[in-house]
NUMIMI-560623 format. One record per residue: residue in one letter; y, x, z of N, C-alpha, C in turn. Coordinates in steps of 0.05 Angstrom, whole numbers, plus 32768, in hexadecimal, padded with zeros to 4 digits. Layout:
// residues N
AYXZYXZYXZ;...
***
This chain:
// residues 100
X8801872989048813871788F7880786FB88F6;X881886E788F9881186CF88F9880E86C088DC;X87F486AA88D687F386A488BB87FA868B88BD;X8805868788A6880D866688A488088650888D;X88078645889087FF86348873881786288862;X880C862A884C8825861E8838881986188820;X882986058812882185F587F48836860587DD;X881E861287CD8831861E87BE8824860587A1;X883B86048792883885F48776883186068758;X881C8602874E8821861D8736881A86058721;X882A86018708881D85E686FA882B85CA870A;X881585C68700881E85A4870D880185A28721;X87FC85B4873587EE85B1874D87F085BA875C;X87EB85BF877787F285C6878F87DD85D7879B;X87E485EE87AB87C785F787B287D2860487CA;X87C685F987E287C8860387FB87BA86158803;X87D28633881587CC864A881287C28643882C;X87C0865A883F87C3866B885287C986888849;X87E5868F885887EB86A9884D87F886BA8867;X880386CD886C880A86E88883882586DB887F;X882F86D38898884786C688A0886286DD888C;X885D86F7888A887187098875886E87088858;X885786FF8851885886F18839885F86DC882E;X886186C88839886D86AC8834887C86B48820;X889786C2881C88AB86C1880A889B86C787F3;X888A86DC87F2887F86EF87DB886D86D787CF;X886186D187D8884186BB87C8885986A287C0;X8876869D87C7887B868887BC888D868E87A3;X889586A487AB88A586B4878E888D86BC877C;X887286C4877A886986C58770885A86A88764;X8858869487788858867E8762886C8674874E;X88888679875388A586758742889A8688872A;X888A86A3872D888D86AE8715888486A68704;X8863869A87098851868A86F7885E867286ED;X8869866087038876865586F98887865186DC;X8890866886E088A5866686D0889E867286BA;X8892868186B2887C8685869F887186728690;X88648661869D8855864E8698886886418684;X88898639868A889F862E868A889F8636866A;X88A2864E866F88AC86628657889E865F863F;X887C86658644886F865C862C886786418629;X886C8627863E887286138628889286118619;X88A18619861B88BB861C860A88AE862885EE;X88A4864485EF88A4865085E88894864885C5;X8878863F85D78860863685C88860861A85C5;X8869860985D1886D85EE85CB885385DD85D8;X884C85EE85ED883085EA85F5882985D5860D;X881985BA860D882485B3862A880785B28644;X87EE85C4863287D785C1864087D785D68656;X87D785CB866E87DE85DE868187C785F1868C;X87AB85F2867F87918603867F87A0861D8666;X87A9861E864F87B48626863C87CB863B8644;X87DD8629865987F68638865F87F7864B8673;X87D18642868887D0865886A687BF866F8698;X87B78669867F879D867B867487AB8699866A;X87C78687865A87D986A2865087F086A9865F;X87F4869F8674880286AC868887F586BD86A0;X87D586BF869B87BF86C886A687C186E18694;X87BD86DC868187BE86F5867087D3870E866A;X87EB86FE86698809870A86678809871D867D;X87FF870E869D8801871B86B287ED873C86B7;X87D8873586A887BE874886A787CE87608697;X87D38750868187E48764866B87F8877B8677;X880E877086818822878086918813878A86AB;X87FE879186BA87F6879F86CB87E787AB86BF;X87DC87AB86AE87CD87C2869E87E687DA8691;X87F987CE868C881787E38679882087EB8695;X881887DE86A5882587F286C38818880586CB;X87FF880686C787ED881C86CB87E7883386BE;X87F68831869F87EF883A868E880288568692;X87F68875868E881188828693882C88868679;X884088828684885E887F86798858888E865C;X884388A28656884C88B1863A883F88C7863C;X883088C68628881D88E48624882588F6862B;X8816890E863388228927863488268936861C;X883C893C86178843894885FC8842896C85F7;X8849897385E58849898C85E4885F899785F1;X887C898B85F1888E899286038883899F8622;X88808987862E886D897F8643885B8999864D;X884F899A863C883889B5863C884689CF863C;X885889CE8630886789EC8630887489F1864E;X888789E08655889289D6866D888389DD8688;X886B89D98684885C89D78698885289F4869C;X88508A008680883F8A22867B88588A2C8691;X88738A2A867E88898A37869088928A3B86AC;X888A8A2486BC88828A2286D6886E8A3086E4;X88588A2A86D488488A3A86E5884A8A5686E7;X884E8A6486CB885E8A7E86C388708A8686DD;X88828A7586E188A18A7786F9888F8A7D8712;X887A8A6F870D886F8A6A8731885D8A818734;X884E8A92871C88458AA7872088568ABD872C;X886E8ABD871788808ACD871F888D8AD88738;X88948ABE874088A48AB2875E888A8AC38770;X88778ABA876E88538AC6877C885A8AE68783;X885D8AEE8769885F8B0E8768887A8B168777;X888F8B0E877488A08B17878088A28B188791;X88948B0487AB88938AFD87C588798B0F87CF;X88668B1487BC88548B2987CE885C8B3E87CC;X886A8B4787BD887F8B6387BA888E8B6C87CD;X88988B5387DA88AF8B5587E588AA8B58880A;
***
């Protein structure tokens, strides 16, 4: 793949990539996101120091990829029974097929 260069804006500065000619769209939507972030918590916070606004949109971002990693919900006691019952079925299913 061919790489190309481009000026992406995050803030009020410019920072020239080099990126995989199929990425272009992705690295510039992902500067729109910070962007707009950035956007969001000065509305938000009333904030206009832009070290302040990349620090917690640094963080926000850390934040939500850690809750993505995280799994969806304990295993519960439901869960645990559910699972006995299966394996139970799959013993079963076992037996009837060497029987058979």
């Amino acid at each position: 793949m061919a790489e190309i260069s481009v000026k992406i804006k995050v803030g009020n500065r410019v920072y020239p990539l080099t990126v995989d000619e199929n990425d272009k769209d992705r690295v510039e939507q992902a500067a729109q996101i910070v962007n707009g972030n950035i956007n969001k918590l000065k509305q938000d916070y009333g904030l206009n120091d832009l070290v302040d606004l990349l620090a917690m949109t640094a963080f926000e971002f850390a934040n939500q990829s850690l809750d993505q990693n995280q799994p969806s919900h304990a295993i519960t006691t439901e869960d645990k029974l559910v699972e006995k019952k299966l394996s139970d079925l799959k013993l079963q299913i076992e037996e009837i097929l060497t029987l058979g």
